[in-house]
Rosetta silent file (secondary structure, phi, psi, omega in degrees, C-alpha in Angstrom):
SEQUENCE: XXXXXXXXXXXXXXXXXXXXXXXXXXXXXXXXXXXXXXXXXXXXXXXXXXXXXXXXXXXXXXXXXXXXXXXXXXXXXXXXXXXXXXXXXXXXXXXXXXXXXXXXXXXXXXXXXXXXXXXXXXXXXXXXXXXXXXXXXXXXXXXXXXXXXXXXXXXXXXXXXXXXXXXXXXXXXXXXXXXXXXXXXXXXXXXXXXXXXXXXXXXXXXXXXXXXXXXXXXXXXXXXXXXXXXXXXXXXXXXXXXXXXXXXXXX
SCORE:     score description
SCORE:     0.000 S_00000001
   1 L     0.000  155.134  161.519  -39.558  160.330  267.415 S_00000001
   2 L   -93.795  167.456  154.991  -37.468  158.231  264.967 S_00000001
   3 L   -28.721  120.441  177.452  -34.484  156.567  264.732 S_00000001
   4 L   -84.346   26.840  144.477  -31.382  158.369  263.591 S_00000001
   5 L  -163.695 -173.209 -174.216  -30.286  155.373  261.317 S_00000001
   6 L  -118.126  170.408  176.738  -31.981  152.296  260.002 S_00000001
   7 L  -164.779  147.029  147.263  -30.161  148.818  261.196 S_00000001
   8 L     3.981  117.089  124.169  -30.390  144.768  260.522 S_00000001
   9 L    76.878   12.632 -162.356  -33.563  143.801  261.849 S_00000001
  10 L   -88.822  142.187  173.576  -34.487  147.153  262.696 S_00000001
  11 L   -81.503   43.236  172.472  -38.635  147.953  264.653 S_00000001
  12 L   -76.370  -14.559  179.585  -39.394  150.615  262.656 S_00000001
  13 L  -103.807  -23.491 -175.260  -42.798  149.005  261.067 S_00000001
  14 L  -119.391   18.793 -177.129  -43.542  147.096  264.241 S_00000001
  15 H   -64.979 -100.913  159.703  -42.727  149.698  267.266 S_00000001
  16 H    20.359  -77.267 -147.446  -45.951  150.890  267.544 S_00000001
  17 H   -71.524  -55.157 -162.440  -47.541  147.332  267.585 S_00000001
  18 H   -71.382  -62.267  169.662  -44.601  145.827  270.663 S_00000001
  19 H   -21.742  -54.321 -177.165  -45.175  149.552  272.587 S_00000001
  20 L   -85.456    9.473  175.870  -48.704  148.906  272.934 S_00000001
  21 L  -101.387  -14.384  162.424  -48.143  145.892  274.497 S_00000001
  22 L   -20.947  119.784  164.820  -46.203  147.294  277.416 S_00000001
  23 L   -57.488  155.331 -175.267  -47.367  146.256  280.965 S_00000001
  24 L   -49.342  -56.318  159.756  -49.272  149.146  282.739 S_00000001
  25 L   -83.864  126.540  132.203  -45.959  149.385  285.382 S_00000001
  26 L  -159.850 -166.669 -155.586  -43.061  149.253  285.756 S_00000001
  27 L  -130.985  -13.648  174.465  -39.955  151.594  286.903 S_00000001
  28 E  -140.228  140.880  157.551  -37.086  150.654  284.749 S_00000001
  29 E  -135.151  150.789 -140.944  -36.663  149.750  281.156 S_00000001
  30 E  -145.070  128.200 -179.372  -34.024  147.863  279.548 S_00000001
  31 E   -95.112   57.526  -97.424  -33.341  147.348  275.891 S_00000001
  32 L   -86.628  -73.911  169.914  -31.475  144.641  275.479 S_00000001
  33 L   -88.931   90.721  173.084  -30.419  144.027  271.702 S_00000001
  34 L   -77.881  -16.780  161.006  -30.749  147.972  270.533 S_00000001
  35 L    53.586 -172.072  173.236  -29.634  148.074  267.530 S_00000001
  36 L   -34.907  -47.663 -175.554  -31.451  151.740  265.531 S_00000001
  37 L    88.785   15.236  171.002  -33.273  151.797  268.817 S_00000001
  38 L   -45.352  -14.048  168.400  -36.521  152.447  267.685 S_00000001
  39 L   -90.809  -54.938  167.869  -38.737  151.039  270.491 S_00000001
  40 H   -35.971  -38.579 -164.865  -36.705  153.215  272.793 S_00000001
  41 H  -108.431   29.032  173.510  -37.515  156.485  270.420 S_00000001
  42 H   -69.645  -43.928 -149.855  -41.045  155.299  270.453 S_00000001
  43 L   -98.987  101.951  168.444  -41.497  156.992  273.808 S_00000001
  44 L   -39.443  -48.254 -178.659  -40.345  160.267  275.207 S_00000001
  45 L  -161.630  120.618  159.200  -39.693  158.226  278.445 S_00000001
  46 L   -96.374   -8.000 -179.457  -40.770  154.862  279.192 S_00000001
  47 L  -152.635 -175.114  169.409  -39.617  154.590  282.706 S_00000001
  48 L  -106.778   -8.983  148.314  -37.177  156.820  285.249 S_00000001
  49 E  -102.689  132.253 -179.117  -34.774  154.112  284.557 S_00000001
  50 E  -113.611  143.389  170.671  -33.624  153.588  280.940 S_00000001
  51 E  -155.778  113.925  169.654  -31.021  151.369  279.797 S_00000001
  52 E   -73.078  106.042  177.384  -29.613  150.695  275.887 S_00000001
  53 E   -97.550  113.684 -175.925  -27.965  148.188  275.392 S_00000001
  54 E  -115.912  174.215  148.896  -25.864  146.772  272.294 S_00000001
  55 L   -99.514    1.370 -164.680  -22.823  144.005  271.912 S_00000001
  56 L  -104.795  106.332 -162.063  -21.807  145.715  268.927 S_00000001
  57 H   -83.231   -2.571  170.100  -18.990  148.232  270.696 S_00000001
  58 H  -104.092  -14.494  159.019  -18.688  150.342  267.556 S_00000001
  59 H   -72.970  -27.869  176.927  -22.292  151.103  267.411 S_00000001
  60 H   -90.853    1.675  154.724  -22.525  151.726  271.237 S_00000001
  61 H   -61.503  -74.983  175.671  -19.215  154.176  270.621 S_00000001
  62 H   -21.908 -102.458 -171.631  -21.757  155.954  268.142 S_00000001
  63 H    -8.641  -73.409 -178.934  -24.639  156.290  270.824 S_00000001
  64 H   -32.297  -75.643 -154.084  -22.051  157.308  273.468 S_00000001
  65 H   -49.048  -61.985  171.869  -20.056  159.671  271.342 S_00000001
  66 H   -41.202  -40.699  178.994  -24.210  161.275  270.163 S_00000001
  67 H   -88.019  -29.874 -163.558  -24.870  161.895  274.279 S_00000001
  68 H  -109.360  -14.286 -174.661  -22.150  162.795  275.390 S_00000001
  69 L  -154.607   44.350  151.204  -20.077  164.958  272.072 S_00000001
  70 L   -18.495  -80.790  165.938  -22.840  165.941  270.101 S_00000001
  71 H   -42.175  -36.449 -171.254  -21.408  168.934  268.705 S_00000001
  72 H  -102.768   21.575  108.668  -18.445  168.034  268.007 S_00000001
  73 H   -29.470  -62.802  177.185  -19.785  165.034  265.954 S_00000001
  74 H   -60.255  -32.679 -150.671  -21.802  167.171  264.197 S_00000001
  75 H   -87.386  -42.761  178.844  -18.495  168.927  263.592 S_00000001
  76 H   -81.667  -18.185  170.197  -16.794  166.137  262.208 S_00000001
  77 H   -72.943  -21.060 -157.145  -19.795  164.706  260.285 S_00000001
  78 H   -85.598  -28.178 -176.736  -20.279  168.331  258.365 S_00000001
  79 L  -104.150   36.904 -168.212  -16.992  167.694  255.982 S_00000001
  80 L  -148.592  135.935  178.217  -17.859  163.865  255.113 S_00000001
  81 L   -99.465 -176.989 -170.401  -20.334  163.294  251.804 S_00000001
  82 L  -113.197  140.138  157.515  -22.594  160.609  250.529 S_00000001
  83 L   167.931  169.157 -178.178  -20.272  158.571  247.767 S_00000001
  84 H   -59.150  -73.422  167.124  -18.752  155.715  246.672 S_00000001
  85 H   -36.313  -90.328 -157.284  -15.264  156.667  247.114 S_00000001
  86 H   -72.418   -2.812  113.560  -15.417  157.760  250.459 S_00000001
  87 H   -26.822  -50.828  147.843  -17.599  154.945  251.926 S_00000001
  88 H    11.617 -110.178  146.796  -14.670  153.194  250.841 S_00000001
  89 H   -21.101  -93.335 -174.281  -12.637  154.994  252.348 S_00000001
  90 H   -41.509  -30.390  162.121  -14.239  155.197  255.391 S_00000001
  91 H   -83.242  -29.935  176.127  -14.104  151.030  255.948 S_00000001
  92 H   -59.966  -35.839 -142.507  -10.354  151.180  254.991 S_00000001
  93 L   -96.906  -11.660 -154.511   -9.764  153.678  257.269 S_00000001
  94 L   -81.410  -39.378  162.093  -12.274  152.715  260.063 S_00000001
  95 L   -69.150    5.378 -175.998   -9.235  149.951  262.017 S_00000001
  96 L   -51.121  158.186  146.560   -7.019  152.528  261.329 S_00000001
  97 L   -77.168  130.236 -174.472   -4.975  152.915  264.663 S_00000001
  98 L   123.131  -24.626  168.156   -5.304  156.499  266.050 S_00000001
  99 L   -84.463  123.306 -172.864   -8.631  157.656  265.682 S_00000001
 100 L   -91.893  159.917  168.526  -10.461  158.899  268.290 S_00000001
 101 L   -40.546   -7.182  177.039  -14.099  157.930  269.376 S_00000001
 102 L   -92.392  -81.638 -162.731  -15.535  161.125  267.533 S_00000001
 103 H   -49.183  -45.094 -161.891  -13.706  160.435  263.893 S_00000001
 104 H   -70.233  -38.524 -174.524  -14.379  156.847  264.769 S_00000001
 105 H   -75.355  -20.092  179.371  -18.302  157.204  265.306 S_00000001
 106 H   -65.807  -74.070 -158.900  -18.110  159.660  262.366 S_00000001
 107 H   -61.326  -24.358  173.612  -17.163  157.282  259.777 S_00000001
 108 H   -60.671  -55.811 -174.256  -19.153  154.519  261.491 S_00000001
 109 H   -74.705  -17.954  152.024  -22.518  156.387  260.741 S_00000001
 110 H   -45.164  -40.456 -162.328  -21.154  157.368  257.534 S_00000001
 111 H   -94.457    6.319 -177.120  -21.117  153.471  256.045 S_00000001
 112 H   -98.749  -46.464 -150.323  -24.303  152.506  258.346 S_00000001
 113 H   -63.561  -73.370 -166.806  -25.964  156.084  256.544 S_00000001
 114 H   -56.221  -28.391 -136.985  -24.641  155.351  252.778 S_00000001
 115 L   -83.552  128.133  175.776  -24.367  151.480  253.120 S_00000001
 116 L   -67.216  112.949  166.882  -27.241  149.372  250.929 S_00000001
 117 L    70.805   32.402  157.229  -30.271  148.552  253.431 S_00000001
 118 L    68.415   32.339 -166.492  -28.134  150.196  256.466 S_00000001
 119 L  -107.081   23.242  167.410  -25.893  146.450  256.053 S_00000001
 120 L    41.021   11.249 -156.964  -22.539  148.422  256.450 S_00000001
 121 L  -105.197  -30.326 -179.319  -21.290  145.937  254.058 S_00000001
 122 L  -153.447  145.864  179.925  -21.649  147.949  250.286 S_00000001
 123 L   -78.535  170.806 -153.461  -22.855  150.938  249.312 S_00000001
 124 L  -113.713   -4.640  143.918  -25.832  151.526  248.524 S_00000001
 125 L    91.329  -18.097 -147.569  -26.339  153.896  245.486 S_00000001
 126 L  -122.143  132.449  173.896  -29.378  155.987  247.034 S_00000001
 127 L   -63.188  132.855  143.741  -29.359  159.894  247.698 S_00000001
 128 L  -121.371  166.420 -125.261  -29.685  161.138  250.864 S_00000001
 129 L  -138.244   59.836 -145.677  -29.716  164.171  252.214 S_00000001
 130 H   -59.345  -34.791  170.508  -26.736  163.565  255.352 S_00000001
 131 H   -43.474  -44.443 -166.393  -27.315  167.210  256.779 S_00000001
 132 H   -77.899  -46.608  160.739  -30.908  167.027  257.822 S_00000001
 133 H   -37.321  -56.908 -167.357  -29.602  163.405  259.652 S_00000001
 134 H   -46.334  -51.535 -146.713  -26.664  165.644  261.259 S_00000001
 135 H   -77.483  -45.324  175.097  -28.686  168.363  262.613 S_00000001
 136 H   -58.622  -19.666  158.922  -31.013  165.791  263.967 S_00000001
 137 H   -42.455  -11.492 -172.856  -28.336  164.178  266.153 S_00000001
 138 H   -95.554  -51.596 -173.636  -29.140  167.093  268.797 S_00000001
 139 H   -38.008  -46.254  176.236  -32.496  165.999  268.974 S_00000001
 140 H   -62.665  -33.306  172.681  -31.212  162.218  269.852 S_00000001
 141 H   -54.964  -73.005 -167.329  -28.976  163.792  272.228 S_00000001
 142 H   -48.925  -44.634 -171.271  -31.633  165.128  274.491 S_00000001
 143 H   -57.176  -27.323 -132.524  -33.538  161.898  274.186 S_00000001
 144 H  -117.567  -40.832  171.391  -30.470  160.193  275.160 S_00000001
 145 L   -19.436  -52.048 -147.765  -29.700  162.345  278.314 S_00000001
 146 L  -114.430   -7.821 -152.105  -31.158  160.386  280.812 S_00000001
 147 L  -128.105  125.794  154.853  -30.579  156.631  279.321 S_00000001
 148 E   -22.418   81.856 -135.932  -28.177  154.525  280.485 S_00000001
 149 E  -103.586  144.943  159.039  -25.841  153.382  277.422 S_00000001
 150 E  -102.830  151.788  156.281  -24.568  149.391  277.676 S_00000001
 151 E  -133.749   88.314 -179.319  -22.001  147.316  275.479 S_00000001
 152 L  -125.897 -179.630  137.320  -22.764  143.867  277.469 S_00000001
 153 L   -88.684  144.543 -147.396  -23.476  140.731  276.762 S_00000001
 154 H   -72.799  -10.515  110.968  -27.219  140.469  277.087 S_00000001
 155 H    19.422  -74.081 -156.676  -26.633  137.122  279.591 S_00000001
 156 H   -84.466   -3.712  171.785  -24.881  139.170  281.777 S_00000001
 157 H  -110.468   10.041  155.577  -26.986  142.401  281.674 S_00000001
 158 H   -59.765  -34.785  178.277  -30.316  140.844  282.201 S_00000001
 159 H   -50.129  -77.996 -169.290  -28.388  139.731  285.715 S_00000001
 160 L   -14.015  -39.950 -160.529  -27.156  143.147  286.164 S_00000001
 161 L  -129.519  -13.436  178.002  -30.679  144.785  285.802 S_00000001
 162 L   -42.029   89.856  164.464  -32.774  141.577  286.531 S_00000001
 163 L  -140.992  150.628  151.365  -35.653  143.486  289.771 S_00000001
 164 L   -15.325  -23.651  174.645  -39.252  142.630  289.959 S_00000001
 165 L  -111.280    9.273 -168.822  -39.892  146.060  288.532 S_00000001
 166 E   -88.492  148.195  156.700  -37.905  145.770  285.581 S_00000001
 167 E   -99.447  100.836 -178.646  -39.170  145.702  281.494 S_00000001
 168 E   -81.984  101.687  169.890  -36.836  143.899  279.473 S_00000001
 169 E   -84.528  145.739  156.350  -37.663  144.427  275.510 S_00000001
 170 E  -138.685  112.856  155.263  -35.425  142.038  273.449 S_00000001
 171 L  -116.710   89.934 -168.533  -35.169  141.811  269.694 S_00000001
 172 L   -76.829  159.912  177.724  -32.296  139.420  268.959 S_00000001
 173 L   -43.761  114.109  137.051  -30.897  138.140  265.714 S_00000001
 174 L    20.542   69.029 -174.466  -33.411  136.541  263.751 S_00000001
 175 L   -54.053  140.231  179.311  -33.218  132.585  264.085 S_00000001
 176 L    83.796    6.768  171.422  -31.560  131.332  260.710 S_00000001
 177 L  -148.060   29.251  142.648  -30.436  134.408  259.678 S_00000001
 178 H     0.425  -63.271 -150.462  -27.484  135.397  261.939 S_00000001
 179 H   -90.445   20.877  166.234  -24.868  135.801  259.326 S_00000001
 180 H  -109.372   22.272  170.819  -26.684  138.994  257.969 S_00000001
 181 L  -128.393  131.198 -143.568  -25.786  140.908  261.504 S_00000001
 182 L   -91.597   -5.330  173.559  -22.369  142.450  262.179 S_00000001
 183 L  -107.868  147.773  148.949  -22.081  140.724  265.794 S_00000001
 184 L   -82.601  148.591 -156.866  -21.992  137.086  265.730 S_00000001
 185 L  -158.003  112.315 -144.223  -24.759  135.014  267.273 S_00000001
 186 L   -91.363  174.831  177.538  -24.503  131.488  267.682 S_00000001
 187 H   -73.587  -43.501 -162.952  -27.309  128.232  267.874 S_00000001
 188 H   -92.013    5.167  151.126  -26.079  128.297  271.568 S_00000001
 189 H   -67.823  -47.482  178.565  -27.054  132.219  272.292 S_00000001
 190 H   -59.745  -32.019  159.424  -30.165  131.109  271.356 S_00000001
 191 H   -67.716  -62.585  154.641  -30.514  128.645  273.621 S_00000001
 192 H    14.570  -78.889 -154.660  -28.514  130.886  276.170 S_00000001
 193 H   -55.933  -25.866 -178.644  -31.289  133.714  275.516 S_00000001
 194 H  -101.198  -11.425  172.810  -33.754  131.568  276.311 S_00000001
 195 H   -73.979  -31.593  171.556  -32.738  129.940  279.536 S_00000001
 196 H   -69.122  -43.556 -168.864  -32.043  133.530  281.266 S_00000001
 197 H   -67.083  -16.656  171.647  -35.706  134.299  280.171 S_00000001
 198 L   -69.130  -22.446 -177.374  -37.068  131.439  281.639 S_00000001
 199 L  -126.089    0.390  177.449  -35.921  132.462  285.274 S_00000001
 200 L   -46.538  150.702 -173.229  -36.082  135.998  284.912 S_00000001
 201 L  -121.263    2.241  164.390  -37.448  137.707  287.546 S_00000001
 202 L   -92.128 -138.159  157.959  -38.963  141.107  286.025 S_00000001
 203 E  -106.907  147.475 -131.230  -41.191  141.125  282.771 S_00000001
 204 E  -143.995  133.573 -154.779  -40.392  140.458  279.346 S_00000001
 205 E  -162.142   76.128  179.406  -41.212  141.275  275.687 S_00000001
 206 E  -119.208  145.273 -168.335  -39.447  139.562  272.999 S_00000001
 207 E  -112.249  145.464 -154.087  -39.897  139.883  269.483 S_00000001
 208 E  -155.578  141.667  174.905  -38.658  136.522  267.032 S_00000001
 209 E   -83.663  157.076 -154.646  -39.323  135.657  263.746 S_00000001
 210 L   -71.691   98.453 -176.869  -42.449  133.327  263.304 S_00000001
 211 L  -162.087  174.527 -154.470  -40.547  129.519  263.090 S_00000001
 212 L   -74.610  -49.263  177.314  -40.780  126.149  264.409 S_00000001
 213 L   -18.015  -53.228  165.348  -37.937  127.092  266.708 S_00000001
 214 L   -68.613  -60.986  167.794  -39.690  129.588  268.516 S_00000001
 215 L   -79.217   10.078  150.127  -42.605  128.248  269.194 S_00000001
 216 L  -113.874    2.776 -176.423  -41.360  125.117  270.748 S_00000001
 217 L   -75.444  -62.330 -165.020  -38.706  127.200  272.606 S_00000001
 218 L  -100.825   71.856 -153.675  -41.656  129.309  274.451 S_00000001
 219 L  -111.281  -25.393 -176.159  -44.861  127.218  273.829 S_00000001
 220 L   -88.206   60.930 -171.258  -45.179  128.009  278.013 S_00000001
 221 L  -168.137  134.639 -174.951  -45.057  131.610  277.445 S_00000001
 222 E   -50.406  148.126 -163.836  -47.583  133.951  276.301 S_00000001
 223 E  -161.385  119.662 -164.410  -47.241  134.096  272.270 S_00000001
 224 E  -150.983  127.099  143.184  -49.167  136.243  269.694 S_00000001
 225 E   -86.857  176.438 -148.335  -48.247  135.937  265.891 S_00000001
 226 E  -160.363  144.620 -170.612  -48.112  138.790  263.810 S_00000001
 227 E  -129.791  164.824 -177.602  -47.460  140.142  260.537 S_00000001
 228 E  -139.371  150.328  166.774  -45.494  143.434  259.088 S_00000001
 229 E   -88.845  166.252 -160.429  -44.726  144.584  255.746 S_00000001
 230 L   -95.636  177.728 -152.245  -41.601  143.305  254.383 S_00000001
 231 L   -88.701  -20.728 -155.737  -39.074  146.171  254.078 S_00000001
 232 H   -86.894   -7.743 -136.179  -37.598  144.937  250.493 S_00000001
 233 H   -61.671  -44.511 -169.613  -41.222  144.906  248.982 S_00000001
 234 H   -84.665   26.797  163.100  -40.749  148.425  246.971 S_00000001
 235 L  -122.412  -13.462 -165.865  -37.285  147.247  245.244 S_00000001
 236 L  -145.166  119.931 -168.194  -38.156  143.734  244.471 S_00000001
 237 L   -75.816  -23.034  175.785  -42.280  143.257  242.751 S_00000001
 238 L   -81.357  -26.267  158.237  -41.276  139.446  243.854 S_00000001
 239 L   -15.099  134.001  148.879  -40.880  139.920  247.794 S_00000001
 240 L   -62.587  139.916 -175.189  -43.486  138.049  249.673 S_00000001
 241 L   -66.249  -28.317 -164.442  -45.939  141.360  250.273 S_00000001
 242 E  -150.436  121.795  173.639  -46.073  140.501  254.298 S_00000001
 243 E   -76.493  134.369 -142.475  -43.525  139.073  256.916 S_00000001
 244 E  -116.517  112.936  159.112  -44.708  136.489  259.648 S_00000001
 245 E  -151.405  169.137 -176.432  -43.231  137.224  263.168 S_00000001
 246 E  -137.691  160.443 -171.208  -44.247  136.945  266.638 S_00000001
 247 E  -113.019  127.589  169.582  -44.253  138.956  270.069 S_00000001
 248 E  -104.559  137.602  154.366  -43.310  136.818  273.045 S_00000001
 249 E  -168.392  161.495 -165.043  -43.982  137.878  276.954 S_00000001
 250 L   -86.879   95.499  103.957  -44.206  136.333  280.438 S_00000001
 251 L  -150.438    0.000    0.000  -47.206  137.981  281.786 S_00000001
C-alpha cells in the first residue's frame, strides 16, 4: 500500500528495491528514521514485531492520533480545504496553546498535504483532491494496528530494541543536506549513527546518499550503489535525470 503523505527524503521510488533486500528472518522490525513510512507500507506485515519510529514529535502525534482517533480525525480534517489562506493559517495557528492532539495532527497534515514538495515550509500551488487522502486514513489505521509507534532518539532506540533477531531499516538525513529536514541533524549524529551500527547486535539496512562520506564511514560493511529517478525531474527539464545513492547492510 502507499504512503498517506509524501515527506523530505521520502522511499517511495526506492521501497521496492531496499524490501527486496530484506534478510530471509527475522522476528521484529524496526524503522528507525520513518518519516512517510513507505518501507513500512511496503509490506502488509514484515515481522510480529513492528516498530515506527520518528524524532519529529509532531509527525509521530499525526501517526498516533491516525491509530488510535481515526474517525475523529477524519472528522476534523472534513471542514479544512486546500488554499493559500488557510495553510497560512494553519502554521500561525499550529503553536497555538490549546489545541488538542486531533486539531493539532489535523492542521499538521494539512501544511505537510498542501505544502510545495511535502517541505511544510510554503505552499505549494498544486490541486489535490484532500478527501480521497481522508478516507484513506482508515486504511492506514488498520495497517497501523499492530505497530509499535516511537518518538526516540534513534541512539537510544536501537538500544531499546537492539536482539539478535531484530531488522533495523534506517534512512537518515541525507549527508550535506540536513537543513532541508524539519528535525535537526548534526555532523556528530552522523558520526553517532554510525558508531551504534558498528556494534549492533541484530541486522541492518541503511540507505545514504552516494558520497565520499559514506563510503569511508562503512567501507567494512556490505555496500551496493544504486540509482533512482530524481523526484524534481518533471518540474525542472534541467534536473540531473537520475540520483546516485547507496544501500548499506551488515550481513
Amino acid at each position: 500500500m502507499n504512503s498517506f503523505i509524501g515527506w523530505i527524503g521520502g522511499k517511495k521510488l526506492l521501497r521496492k528495491e531496499i524490501v527486496s533486500r530484506f534478510p530471509e528472518k527475522f522476528d521484529r522490525y524496526v524503522e528507525v528514521f520513518g518519516g512517510a513510512g513507505w518501507v513500512l507500507f511496503q509490506s502488509e506485515k514484515h515481522a510480529d514485531m513492528e516498530v515506527y519510529n520518528d524524532y519529529n514529535s509532531d509527525l509521530v502525534n499525526l501517526y498516533r492520533c491516525i491509530k488510535y482517533h481515526c474517525q475523529e480525525l477524519q472528522r476534523e480534517l472534513s471542514y479544512m480545504l486546500n488554499s493559500r489562506e488557510l495553510f497560512d493559517d494553519f502554521k500561525a495557528q499550529y503553536n497555538a496553546r490549546g489545541m488538542t492532539d486531533i486539531q493539532r495532527a489535523a492542521r499538521f497534515f494539512m501544511i505537510i498535504k498542501s505544502s510545495y514538495g511535502c517541505n511544510a515550509r510554503t505552499y505549494g500551488c498544486v490541486k489535490r483532491d484532500i478527501s480521497v487522502t481522508v478516507q484513506y486514513l482508515s486504511a492506514i489505521q488498520e495497517r497501523l494496528s499492530k505497530v509499535t509507534i516511537e518518538n526516540k532518539d534513534f541512539e537510544n532506540l536501537v538500544k531499546v530494541y537492539d536482539k539478535p533477531d531484530a531488522l533495523f531499516y534506517l534512512d537518515p538525513p541525507y549527508y550535506g543536506t540536513e537543513k532541508y529536514y524539519q528535525s535537526q541533524f548534526t555532523q556528530d549524529d552522523h558520526e553517532r549513527l554510525y558508531a551504534v551500527l558498528k556494534d549492533i547486535k541484530g541486522k541492518f539496512i541503511l540507505s545514504y546518499n552516494d558520497c565520499e562520506y559514506v563510503w569511508n564511514h562503512y567501507e567494512n560493511f556490505h555496500i551496493e550503489a544504486i540509482e533512482r529517478n530524481n523526484n524534481l525531474t518533471a518540474r525542472y527539464s534541467d534536473k540531473d535525470k537520475r540520483y546516485g545513492e547507496v544501500i548499506i547492510s551488515n550481513y
